[in-house]
N, C-alpha and C positions, 0 to 999 in steps of 0.2 A: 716387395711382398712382405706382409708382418708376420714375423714368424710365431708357431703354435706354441703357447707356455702349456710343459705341463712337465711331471716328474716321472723319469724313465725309469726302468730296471738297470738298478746295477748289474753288470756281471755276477759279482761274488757274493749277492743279494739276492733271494729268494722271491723273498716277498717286497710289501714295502710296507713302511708303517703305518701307525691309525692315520696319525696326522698327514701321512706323505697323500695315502690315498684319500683323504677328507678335501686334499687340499684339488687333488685331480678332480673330484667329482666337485666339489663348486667351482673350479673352472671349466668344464664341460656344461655345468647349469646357466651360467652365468655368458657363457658362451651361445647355446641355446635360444635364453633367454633375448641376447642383445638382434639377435635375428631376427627373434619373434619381433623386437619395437621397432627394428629399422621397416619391418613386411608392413607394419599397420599404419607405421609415418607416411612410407612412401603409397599405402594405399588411401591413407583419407582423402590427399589431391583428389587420384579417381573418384572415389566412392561421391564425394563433395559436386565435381564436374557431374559426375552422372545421373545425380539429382536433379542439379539446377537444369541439366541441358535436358534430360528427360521426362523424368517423374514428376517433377514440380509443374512445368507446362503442362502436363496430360493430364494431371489430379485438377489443375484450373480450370482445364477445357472443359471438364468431365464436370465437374464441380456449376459449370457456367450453364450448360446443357442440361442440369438438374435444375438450375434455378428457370431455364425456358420452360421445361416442362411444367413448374408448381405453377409460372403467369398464362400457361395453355390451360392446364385445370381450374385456375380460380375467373378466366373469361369463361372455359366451360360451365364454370358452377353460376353465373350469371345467365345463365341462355335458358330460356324458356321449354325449348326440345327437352330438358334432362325433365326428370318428375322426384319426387322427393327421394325414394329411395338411390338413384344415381349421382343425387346431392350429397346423401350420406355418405356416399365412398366416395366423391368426389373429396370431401370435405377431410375423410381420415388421411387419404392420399397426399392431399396437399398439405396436412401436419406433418407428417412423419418424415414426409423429404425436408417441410420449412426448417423443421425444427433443427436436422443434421447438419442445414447449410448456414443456419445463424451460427450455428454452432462453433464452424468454418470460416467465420468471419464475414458471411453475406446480412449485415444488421439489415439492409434494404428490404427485408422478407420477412420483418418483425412485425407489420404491419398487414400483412396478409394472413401471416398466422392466427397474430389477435383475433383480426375477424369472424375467422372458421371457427376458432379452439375456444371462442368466448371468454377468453381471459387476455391477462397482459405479460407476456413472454418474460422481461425481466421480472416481476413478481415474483413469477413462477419459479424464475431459475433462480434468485437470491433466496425462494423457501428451498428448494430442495437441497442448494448448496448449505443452508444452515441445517438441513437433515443431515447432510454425510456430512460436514463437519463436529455435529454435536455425535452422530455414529465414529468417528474415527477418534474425538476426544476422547470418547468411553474405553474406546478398545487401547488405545495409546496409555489411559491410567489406570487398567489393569495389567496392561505389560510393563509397564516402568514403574507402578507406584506412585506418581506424582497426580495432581490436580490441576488441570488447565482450563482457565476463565476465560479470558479474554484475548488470549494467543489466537493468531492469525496461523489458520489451517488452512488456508486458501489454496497450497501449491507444495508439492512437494518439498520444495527447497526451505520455504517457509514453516512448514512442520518439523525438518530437520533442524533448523534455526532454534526455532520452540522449544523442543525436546533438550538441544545443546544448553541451550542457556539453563534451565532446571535442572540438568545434569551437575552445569558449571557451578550454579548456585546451589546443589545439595554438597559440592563436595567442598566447597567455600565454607559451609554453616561447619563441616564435620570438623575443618580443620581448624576452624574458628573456635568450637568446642572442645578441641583438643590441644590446644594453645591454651589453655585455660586449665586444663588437666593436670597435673604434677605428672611430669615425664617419666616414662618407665627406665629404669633403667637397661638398656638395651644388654642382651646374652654376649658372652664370648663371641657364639657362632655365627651372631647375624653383625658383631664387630667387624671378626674374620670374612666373612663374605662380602661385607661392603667395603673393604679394604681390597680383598681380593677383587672385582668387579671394577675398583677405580681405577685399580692399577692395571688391570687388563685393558680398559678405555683408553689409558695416558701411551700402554704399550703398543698398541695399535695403533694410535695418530702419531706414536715414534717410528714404528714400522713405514708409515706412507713417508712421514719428511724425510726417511734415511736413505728412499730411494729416489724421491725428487732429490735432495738436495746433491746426491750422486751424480744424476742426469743432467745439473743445471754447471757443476765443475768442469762437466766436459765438452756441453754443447753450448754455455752462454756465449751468443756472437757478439760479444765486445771483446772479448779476448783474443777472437780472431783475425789475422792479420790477412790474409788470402779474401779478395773479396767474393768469387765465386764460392767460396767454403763458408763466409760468412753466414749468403744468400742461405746456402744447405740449413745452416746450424737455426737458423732464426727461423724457417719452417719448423723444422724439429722443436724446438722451443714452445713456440705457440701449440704445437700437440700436448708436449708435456705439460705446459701451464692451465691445457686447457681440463688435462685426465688430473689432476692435482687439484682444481678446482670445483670436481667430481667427486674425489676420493675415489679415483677409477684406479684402484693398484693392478687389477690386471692386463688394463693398456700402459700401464707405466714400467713394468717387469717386462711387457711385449716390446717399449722402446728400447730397455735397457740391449735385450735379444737383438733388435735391427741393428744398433750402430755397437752391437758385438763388446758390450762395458763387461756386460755377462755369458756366458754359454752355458750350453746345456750338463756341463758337469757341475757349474756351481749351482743350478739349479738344482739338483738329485745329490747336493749336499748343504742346503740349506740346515741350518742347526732346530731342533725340534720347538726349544723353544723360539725361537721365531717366527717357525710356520705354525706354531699354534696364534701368534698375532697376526698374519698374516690371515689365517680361517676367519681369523674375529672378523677382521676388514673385510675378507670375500663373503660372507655370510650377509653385513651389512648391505652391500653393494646390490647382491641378489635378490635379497629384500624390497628395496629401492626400485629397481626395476620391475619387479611383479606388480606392487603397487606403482609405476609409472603405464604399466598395459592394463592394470585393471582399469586407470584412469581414461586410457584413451578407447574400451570395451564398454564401459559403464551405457555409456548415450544407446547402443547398437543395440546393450543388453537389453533397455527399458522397450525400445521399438519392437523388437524381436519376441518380448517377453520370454527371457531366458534367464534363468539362473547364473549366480557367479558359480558355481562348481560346473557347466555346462561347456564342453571345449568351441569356441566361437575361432575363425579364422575372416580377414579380409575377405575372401573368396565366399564363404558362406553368406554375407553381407552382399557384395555381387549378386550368386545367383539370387538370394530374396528378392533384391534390385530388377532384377531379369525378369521373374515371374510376376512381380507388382506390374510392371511395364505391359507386359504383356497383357494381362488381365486390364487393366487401365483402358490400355489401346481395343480390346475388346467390348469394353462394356460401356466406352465413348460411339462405338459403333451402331452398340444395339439401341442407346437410347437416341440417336440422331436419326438411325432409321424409324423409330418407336415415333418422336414426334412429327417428323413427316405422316405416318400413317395414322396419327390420332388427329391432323387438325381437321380430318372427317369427322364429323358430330357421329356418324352411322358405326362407324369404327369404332369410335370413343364407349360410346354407347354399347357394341359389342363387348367391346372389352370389359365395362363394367359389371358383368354382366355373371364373369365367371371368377367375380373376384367373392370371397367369401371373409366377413370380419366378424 
């Protein structure tokens, strides 16, 4: 069982200090935190499975069943029973579903469109896509200041690509122009802080090797001569090399605690400055993992359309899942029974009837 890192009350100690309690609360976050990535890991499997096995099937069914419907309305719009005005809403009819299911990747429906809509469906969609990309160049160069010609806005990822590169290439020019400047001579105090600041880095990545290399003196299994102990030590190893490879210090301070290098008094006497490099490292670490869950939230976010400040869980991802399913499974219903009852002309025709455009 891996035992909890954190710093206790002394007896003859009141309180605890900045840095004692800085260091318990990024271990409690960071702790938190690792829950939170393990719940979203182990739920993408689900979430993934119950797509493909559910949602995906029923959106194609659904999806298949809208394309019967547009070839029931465009043989209806051939039949001589309908008179012009039933044509007309035949004909809007059959857009407005063609158009969602091309949309969906049915191109086979490109050609039924045309027909009704009097135009030619990629035309169409290569002008508008050049509207909302010339509308989103606009808006993109009054938020950043930059000018984009011939940049591919075709797709989100492609816009961020765009934007990046203009970014990359304003802050190229600046430094390029400032390579060329007679260098300022830098203040004492931004000497002193960049001094201070490298030496806090170098003391921090001294902080993590002093405790690997503590854990590797006493568990490397070559030195062990018992081979069952061996077995032991070379599990233990592969954790350590593998929280060391992480920059994970508070699973490597948790080993130290299991095979007992440490206990809980040298913990609650760690010297200050240390655990102020110790914060440096957990502070990192913490970091790292929020940005590794915003990563694995991002896709759910875009679906969901939710904001990053917006608390999302797995479960919440589920039920959406639950209630799309549902509604899916329902509105595959309605139009299955819908075109059973419209391949009555009488029906068809009723129904047009009280449709108003």
């Amino acid at each position: 069982m891996t035992k909890i890192v954190h710093i206790k009350h002394e007896e003859e100690k009141a309180v605890l200090s900045k840095a004692q309690k800085k260091f318990n609360s990024l271990i409690k976050k960071i702790d938190a935190q690792k829950k939170i990535l393990v719940e979203w890991e182990n739920s993408k499997t689900k979430i993934s499975q119950r797509v493909n096995s559910e949602h995906q099937p029923l959106l194609d069914s659904f999806n298949q069943a809208r394309a019967e419907m547009v070839y029931l309305l465009d043989k209806a719009h051939g039949d001589s029973f309908f008179k012009k005005a039933d044509k007309a809403k035949l004909q809007a009819l059959i857009c407005d579903m063609a158009v969602e299911l091309i949309q969906e990747g049915m191109e086979e429906l490109k050609e039924i469109y045309n027909r009704h809509n009097h135009t030619d469906f990629d035309s169409e969609a290569q002008e508008i896509e050049s509207d909302m990309t010339s509308a989103m160049k606009s808006m993109m160069e009054e938020m950043f200041g930059f000018e984009f010609d011939d940049e591919d806005f075709s797709s989100p990822e492609q816009m961020r690509e765009a934007i990046q590169q203009k970014i990359d290439a304003q802050r190229e020019s600046q430094l390029h122009q400032e390579s060329k400047r007679t260098p300022r001579k830098k203040t004492t105090k931004q000497l002193e802080k960049e001094a201070r600041e490298k030496e806090e880095a170098q003391n921090a990545s001294k902080s993590i090797q002093e405790v690997f290399r503590k854990l590797v003196a006493v568990l490397h299994p070559d030195r062990e001569p018992d081979e069952v102990e061996r077995e032991r030590k070379t599990k233990l190893m592969q954790r350590v090399n593998e929280a060391y490879g992480k920059k994970d210090l508070l699973q490597l301070l948790a080993l130290q605690l299991e095979i007992e290098q440490i206990d809980q008094s040298k913990l609650n006497t760690i010297a200050e400055d240390k655990l102020k490099h110790f914060n440096k490292v957990l502070e990192g670490q913490l970091e790292e993992l929020m940005d590794e869950i915003n990563g694995i939230q991002f896709p759910f976010r875009m679906m969901l359309n939710l904001p990053p400040w917006e608390k999302l869980t797995p479960d919440d991802i589920l039920k959406s899942l639950s209630h799309d399913i549902r509604e899916l499974k329902k509105s595959l219903k309605d139009i299955e029974r819908e075109i059973k009852e419209l391949q009555n002309p009488l029906t068809l025709k009723a129904m047009l009837k009280t449709l108003r455009f």
